[in-house]
C-alpha positions as a Markdown table, in Angstrom:
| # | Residue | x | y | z |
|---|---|---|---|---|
| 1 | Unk | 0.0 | 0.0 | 0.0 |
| 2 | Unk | 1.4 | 3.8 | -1.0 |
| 3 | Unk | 1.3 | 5.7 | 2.0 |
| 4 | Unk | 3.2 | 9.0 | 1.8 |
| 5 | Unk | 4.7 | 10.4 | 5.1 |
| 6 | Unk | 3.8 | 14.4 | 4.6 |
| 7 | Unk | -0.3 | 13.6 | 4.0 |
| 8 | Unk | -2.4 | 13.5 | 6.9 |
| 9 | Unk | -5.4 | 10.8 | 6.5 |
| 10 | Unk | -9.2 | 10.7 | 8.4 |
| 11 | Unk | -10.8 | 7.4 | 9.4 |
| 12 | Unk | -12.8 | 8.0 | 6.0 |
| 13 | Unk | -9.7 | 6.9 | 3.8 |
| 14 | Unk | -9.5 | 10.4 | 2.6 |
| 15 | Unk | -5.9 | 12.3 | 2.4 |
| 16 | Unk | -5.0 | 16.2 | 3.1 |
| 17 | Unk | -2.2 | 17.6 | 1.5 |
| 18 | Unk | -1.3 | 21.3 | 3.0 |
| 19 | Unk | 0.0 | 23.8 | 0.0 |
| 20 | Unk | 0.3 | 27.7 | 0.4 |
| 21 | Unk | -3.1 | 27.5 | 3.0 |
| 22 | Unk | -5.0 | 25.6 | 0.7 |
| 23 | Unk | -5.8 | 21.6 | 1.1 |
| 24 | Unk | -5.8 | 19.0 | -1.5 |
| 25 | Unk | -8.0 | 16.1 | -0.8 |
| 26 | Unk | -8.2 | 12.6 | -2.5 |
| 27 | Unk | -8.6 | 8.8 | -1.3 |
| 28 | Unk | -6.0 | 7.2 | -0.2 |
| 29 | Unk | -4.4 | 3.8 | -2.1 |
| 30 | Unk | -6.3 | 1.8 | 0.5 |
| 31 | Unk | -9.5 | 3.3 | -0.3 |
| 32 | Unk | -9.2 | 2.9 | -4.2 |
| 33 | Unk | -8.3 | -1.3 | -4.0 |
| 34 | Unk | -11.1 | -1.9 | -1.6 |
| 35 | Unk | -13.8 | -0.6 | -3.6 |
| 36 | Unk | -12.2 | -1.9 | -7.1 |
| 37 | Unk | -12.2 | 0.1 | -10.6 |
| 38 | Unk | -13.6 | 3.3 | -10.2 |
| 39 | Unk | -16.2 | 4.1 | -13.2 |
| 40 | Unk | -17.4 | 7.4 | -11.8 |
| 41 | Unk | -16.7 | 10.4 | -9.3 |
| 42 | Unk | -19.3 | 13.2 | -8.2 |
| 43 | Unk | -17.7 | 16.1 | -6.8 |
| 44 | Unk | -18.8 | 19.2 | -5.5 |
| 45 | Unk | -18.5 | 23.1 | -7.4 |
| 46 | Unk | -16.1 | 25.5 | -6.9 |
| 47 | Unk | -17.6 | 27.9 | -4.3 |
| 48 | Unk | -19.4 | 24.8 | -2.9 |
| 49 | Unk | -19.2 | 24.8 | 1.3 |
| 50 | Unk | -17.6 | 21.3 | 2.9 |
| 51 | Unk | -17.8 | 20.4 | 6.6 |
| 52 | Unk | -15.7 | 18.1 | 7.8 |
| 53 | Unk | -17.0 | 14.3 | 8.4 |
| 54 | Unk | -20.0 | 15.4 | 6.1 |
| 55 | Unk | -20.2 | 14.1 | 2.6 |
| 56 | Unk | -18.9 | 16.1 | -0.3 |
| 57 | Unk | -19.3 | 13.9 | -3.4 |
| 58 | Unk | -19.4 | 9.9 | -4.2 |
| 59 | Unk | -17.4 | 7.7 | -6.3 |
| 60 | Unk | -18.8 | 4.6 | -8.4 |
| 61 | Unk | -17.4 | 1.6 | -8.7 |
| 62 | Unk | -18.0 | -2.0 | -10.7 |
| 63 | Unk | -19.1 | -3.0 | -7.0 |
| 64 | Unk | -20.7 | -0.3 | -5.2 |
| 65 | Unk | -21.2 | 3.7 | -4.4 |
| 66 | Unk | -19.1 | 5.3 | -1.6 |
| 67 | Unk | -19.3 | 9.1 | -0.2 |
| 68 | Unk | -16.6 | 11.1 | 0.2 |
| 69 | Unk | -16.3 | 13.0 | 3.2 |
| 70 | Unk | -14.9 | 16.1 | 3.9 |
| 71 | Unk | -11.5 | 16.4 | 6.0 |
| 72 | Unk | -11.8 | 19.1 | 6.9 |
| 73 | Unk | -14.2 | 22.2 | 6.7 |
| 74 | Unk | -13.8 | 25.2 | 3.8 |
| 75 | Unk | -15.0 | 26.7 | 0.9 |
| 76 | Unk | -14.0 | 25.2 | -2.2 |
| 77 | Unk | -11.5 | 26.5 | -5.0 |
| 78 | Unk | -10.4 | 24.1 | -7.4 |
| 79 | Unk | -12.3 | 20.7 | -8.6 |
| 80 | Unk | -10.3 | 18.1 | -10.9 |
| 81 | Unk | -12.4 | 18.4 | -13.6 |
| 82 | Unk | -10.1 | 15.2 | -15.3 |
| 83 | Unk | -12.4 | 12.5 | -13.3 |
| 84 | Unk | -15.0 | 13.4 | -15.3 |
| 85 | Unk | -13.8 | 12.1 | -18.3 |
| 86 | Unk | -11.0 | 9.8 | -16.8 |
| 87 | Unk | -12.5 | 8.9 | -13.6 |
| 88 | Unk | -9.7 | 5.4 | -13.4 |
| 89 | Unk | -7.2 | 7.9 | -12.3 |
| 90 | Unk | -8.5 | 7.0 | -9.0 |
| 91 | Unk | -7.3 | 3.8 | -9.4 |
| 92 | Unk | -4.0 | 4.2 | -11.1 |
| 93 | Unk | -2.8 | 7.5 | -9.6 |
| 94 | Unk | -4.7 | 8.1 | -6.6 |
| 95 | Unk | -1.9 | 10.5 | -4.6 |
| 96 | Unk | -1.2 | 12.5 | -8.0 |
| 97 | Unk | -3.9 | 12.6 | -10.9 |
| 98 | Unk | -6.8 | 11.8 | -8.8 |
| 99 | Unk | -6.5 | 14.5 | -6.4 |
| 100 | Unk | -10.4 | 15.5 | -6.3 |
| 101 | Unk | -11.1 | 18.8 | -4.6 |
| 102 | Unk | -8.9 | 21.7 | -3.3 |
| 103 | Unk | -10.1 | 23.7 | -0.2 |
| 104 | Unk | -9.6 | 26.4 | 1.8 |
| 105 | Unk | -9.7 | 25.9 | 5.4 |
| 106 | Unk | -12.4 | 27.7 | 7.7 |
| 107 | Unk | -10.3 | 26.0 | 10.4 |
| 108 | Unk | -7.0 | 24.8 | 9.3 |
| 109 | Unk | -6.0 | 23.6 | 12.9 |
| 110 | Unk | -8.7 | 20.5 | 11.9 |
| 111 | Unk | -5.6 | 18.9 | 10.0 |
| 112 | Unk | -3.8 | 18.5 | 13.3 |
| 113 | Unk | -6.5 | 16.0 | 14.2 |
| 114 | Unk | -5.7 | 14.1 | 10.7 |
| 115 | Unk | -4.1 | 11.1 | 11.2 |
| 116 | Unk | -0.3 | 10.3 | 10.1 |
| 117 | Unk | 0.7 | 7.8 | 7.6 |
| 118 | Unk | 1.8 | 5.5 | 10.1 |
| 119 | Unk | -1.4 | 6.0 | 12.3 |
| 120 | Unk | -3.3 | 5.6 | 9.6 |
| 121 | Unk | -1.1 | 2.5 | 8.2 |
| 122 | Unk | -2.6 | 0.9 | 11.8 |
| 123 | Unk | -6.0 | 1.8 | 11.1 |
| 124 | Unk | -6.1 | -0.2 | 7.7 |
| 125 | Unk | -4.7 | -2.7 | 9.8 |
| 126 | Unk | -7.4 | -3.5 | 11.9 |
| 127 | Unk | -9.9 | -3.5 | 9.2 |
């Protein structure tokens, strides 16, 4: 499993990566083999509201539907507009081209309650 050290992780199999007080979000490598080959990904607007643990979009796969859920809690800025049109990025790339939305943090202190790689490595462990 691809677990890189400078993301944080929630207990939703999402990842946060901090850049110049923004956040990227995606699922994490873990989250991507369990559900299988991704055939489709929902994802809020720009200028859309997330709040963290709370739903923000849903990927599809051959064997079910999953929600995403939000991190943290911010305003939206940037969608990767790619899934829509290439949506197995999630499954080949899931730390690079399938980043899905970028947000700005109403409360970037919520990242320090993120999980590590390694906690989160313990998590998947136990599942």
């Amino acid at each position: 499993m691809n677990l890189p050290k400078e993301l944080r992780y929630s207990e939703e199999h999402e990842w946060v990566k901090q850049e110049d007080g923004k956040v990227r979000i995606g699922i994490t490598d873990f989250a991507q083999s369990e559900l299988g080959d991704i055939v489709f990904v929902e994802l809020p607007s720009v200028g859309d509201d997330v709040t963290a643990d709370e739903p923000f979009g849903s990927v599809e796969s051959v064997k079910t539907v999953s929600e995403l859920y939000a991190p943290i809690s911010g305003k939206v800025v940037e969608v990767n507009e790619e899934l829509d049109d290439s949506p197995e990025f999630v499954n080949e790339s899931p730390y690079e081209k399938a980043w899905m939305i970028v947000v700005e943090p109403s409360d970037a202190s919520q990242i320090d309650d993120l999980m590590t790689a390694e906690q989160y490595e313990e998590m998947t462990k136990e599942d």
